[in-house]
N, C-alpha and C positions, 0 to 999 in steps of 0.2 A: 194416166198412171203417174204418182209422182219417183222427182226423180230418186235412187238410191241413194242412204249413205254407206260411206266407204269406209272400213276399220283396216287400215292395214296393223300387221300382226296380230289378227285378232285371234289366234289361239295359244299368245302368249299372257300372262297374269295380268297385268291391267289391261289389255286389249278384249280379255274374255270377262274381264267384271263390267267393261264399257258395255259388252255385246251384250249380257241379261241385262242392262239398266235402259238402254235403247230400245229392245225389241220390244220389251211392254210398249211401245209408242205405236206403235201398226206401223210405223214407215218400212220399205223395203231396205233390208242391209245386202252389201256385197263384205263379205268377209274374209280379209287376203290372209293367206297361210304362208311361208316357206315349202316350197317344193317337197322338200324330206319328210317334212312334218307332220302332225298327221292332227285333225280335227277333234278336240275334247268331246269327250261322250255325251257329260250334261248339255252341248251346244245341237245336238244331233237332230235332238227334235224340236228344236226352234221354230216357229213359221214366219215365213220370209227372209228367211236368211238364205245367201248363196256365198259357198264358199267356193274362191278360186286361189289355185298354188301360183302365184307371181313372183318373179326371184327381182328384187329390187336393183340389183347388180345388171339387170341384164336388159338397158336401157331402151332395146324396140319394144322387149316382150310387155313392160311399165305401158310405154304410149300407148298399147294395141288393145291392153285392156280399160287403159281410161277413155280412150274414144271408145271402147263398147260400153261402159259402165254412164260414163258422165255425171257422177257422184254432183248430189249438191251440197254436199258437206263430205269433208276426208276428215278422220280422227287417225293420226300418222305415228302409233304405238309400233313399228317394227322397230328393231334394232338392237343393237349390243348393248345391253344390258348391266352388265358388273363392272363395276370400277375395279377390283381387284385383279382382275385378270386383265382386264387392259393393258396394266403396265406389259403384261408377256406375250399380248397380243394388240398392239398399235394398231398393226396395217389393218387387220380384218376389222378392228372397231373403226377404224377412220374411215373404212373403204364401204360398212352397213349404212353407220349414221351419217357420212356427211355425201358421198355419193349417189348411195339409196336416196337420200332428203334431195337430192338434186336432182336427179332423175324424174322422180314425182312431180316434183312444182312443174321441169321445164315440157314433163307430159301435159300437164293441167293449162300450161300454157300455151302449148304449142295447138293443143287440140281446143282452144278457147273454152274452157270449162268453168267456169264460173264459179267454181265450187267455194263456200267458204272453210278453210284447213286451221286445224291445232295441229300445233309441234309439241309434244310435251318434253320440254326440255327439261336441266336439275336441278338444284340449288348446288350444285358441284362447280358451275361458273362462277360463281362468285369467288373473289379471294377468303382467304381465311378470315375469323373474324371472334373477339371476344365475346359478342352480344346479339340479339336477335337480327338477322340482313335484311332491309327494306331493298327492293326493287332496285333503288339508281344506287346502291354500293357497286363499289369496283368489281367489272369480271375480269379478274384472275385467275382460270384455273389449275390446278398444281394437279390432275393425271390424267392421260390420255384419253379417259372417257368424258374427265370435264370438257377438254377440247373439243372433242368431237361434238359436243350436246352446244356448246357456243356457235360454232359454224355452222350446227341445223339453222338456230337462230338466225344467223347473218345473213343463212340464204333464203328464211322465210320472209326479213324485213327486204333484201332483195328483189324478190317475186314479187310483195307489194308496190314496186314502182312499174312494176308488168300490169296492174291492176289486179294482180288474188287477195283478197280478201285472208289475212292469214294472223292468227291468235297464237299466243305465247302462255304454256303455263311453264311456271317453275317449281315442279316436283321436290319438296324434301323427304326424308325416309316415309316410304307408305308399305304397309306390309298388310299379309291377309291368308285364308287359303288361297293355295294353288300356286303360292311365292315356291320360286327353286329352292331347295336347300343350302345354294351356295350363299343365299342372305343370310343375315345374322338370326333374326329371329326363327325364320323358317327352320334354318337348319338345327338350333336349338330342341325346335321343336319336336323335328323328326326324329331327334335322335332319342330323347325322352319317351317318346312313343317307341321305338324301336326296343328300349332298357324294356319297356312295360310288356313289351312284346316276347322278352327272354329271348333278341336274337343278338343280343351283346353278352359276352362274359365280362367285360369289365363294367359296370353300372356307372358310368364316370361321364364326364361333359369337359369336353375339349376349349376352352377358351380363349380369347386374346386377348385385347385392350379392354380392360371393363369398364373404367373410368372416360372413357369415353361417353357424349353426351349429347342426346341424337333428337331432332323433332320429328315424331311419328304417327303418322298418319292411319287410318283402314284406309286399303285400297277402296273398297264400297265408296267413302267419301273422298275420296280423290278422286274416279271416276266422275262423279256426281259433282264435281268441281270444275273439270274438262268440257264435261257439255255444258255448263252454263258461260263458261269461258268461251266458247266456240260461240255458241247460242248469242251472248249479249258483249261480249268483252271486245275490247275498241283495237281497232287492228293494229300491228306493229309494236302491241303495249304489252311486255309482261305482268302475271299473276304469282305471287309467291301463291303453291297449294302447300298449306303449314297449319300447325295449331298454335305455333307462337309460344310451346312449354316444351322444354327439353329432357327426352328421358333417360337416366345414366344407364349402359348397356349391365352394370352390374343390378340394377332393380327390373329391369330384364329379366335377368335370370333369376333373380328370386322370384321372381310371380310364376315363373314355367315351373320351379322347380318346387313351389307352393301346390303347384296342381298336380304335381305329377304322383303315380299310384305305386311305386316303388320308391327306396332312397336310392338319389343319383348324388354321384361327388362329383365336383369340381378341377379338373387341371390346367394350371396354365398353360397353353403352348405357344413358344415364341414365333411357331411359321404363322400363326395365324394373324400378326401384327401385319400392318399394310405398309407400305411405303407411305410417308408424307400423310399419315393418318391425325383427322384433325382432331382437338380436345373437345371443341365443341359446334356446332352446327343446328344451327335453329334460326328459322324466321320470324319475319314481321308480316302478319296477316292482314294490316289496315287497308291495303289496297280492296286486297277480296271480297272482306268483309263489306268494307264503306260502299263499292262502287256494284259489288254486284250480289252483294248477301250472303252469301256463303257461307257455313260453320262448319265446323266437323260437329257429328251427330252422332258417330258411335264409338263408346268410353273402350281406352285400354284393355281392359279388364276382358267384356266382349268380345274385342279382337281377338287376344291371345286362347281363349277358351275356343273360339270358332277356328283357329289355328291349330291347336291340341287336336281337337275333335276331327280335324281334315285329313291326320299325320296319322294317327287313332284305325280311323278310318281305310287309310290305306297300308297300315300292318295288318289290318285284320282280312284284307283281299292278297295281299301278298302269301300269308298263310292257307289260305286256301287252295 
């Protein structure tokens, strides 16, 4: 029987678009949850999938399930997630992504696992920058969660002097169904769906920085970017996952608000501003592209409509 691969957080948003794009493969998956949390419905009647609650914090419980599992590949999607909230939660982001990330490799290690691992780290290492960021720009990160996402790195290129076998992507904005609300797009979304749903009395959309200028990805292909990075991509080497065209958060909101089946108005609100929120943010693709083919394959347009429709979707089960 071959051996499993491993998706830790796989019932969070790219962890669960990884797990429909793998499963079509027949290999066997092991699917790690958080403890508390609890399995997506559409993942339910998967075959071959086995889902286990592992708390990444809790460094016997990690070893005890890699020596039962023995993954030949780990795709390592747990972790804190939102830059925004970092700033007011440091410890618990530093203590997911950069402990959790250490715990794992030194299981994989210690139990001689072979396994080949992605880190999907973000384009939030980088410093700030005018123009699209190739791979060898400076990592500077300006908030807690870029930290954290640089030291996954440092301890994956680490672990490869152990001999793991361990793959770098660099995530820039990827959005899609099943994104939290607390993103920008998602939460647009829902709330739009929500006007349409007549459970707001004010028909209005809460906003912050519009002018802000973001490279956005579908999760679908950013997924589909990770396993070919794991798959083919050269160890200890980062992958910008990017489209290389930046989209202003204000043409955002016109297209949500082009779709939407009510009129919604616009307000500014100044708590929505981030700390150290950058103007602009967008990649350089050439690595990806040149080295290992990659494109993004599904247009804006698409995304945002399969975003509406997911948000749609769940007002109309809400009301029930």
């Amino acid at each position: 029987m071959a051996a499993p691969i491993l998706i830790t957080g796989a019932a969070g948003f790219a962890g669960s678009h990884l797990l429909d794009l793998l499963a079509t493969e027949g290999t066997p998956i092991v699917a790690w949850r958080r403890s508390e949390g609890s399995i997506p419905t559409a993942a339910t009647s998967k075959v071959g999938v086995t889902w286990q609650a592992v708390d990444l914090l809790d460094r016997q419980a990690v070893r005890t399930a890699i020596a039962a599992v023995r993954p030949s590949a780990v795709y390592h999607c747990a972790g804190a997630a939102h830059v925004g909230k970092s700033w007011a939660s440091v410890t618990p982001t530093l203590a997911v992504n950069v402990r959790g990330t250490h715990h794992l490799l030194d299981a994989l290690r210690e139990t001689g696992t072979r396994a080949r691992v992605l880190i999907p780290s973000s384009a939030l290492v980088y410093a700030t920058c005018d123009r699209p960021i190739a791979e060898d720009a400076a990592l500077v990160p300006n908030s807690p969660y870029g930290l954290s996402k640089l030291a996954q790195e440092m301890l994956g290129l680490r672990a490869t002097r152990d001999g793991l076998v361990v793959t770098i992507a660099r995530a820039f904005n990827h959005f899609g169904p099943r994104q939290e609300p607390f993103f920008v797009a998602s939460g647009f979304a829902r709330r739009i769906a929500d006007i349409e749903a007549g459970r707001w009395q004010q028909p209005e959309l809460a906003v912050g920085n519009l002018e802000a200028r973001r490279d956005m990805t579908d999760v679908r292909d950013t997924v589909r970017a990770y396993h070919l990075i794991l798959e083919r991509g050269e160890t200890g080497r980062a992958y910008n996952v990017c489209s290389g065209h930046a989209v202003a958060v204000r043409e955002l909101v016109d297209r949500l608000l082009a779709r939407a089946r009510v009129p919604v108005q616009i307000r500014i609100d100044p708590q929505r501003y981030r700390p150290n929120d950058v103007p602009l943010l967008a990649g350089d693709p050439s690595r990806i592209q040149t080295e290992l083919g990659w494109r993004p394959h599904i247009p804006l347009d698409q995304t945002i409509d399969d975003l509406l429709e997911y948000w749609r979707a769940r007002a109309r089960e809400s009301a029930t």
